[in-house]
N, C-alpha and C positions, 0 to 999 in steps of 0.2 A: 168503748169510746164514751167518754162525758157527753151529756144530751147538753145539747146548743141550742134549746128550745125556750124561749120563755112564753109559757101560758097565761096569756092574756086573764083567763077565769082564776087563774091561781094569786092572780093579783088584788080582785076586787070584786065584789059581790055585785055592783050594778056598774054601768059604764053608759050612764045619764048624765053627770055633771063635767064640768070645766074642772072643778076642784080636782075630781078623784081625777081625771085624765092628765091632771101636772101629778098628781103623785103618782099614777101608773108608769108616767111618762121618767120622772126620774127614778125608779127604781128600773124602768128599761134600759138608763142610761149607765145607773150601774153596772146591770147585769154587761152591759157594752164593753166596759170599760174594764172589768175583770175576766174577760173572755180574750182568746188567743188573736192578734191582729192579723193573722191571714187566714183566719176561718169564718166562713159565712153563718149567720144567725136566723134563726128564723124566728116568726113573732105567728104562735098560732091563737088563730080566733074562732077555734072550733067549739062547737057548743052555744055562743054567743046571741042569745034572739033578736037580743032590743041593745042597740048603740047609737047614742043620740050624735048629731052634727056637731055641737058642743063638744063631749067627750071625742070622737075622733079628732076635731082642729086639736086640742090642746094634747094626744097622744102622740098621732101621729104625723096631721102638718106642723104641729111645731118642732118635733123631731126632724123631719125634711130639711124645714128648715135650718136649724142650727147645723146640721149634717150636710147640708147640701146635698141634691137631688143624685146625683152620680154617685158618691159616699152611700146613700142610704140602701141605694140600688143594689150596690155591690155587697154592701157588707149584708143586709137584712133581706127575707124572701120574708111574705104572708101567706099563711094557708089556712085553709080552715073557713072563711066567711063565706055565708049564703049569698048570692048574687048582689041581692039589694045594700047590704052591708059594702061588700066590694065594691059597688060602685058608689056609696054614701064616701067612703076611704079616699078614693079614686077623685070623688069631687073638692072635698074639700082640700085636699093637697095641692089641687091646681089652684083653689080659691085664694089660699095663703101665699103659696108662690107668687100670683100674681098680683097680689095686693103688698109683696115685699119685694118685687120690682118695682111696681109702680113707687113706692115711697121711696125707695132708693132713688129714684129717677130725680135729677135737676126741675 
C-alpha cells in the first residue's frame, strides 16, 4: 500500500518561522491534492522538539482554515507530537478559527 503519510521533519529542518510553515504548508497541500480523495492522510510530527506558534498558525491553522475544520478532520489525523506540541497545535487552530469568525462577522 502507498504510505499516506507526509513527515512533517522530511519537510524542513526547523519549524520556527511563518515563512518555512507556508511552504511546509503548501507542499502539504500538494501532497493533498495528489493523494486518493477518499483516503484519510495523516500528518506525522514525530521527532519534532521545538515548533514555534508562528510556524504552527501558518501550517496548520491556516490549513483548518482554507479546508474547513470538518474537511480537515476527516481527511487529515496528526500523530507523533509530544504533549506540549499537541496542545501548541490545538491552541492556535481555535485562535485562527476564531479570529476568522469573528472578521467574517457583520
Amino acid at each position: 500500500m502507498t504510505d499516506l503519510t507526509f513527515h512533517l521533519k522530511a519537510h524542513a529542518e526547523s519549524f520556527v518561522t511563518r515563512d518555512m510553515g507556508r511552504k511546509v504548508r503548501e507542499m502539504l497541500l500538494e501532497f493533498h491534492s495528489q493523494s486518493p480523495v477518499d483516503m484519510a492522510l495523516t500528518i506525522d510530527v514525530s521527532g519534532i522538539e521545538v515548533l514555534t506558534p508562528s510556524f504552527a498558525d501558518e501550517f496548520f491553522a491556516k490549513t483548518v482554515v482554507l479546508m474547513g475544520l470538518d474537511a480537515f478532520r476527516t481527511r487529515f489525523r496528526i500523530i507523533g507530537p509530544p504533549d506540549d506540541i499537541k496542545l501548541l497545535i490545538s491552541k492556535v487552530i481555535k485562535i485562527r478559527l476564531a479570529q476568522t469568525v469573528q472578521a467574517e462577522s457583520p
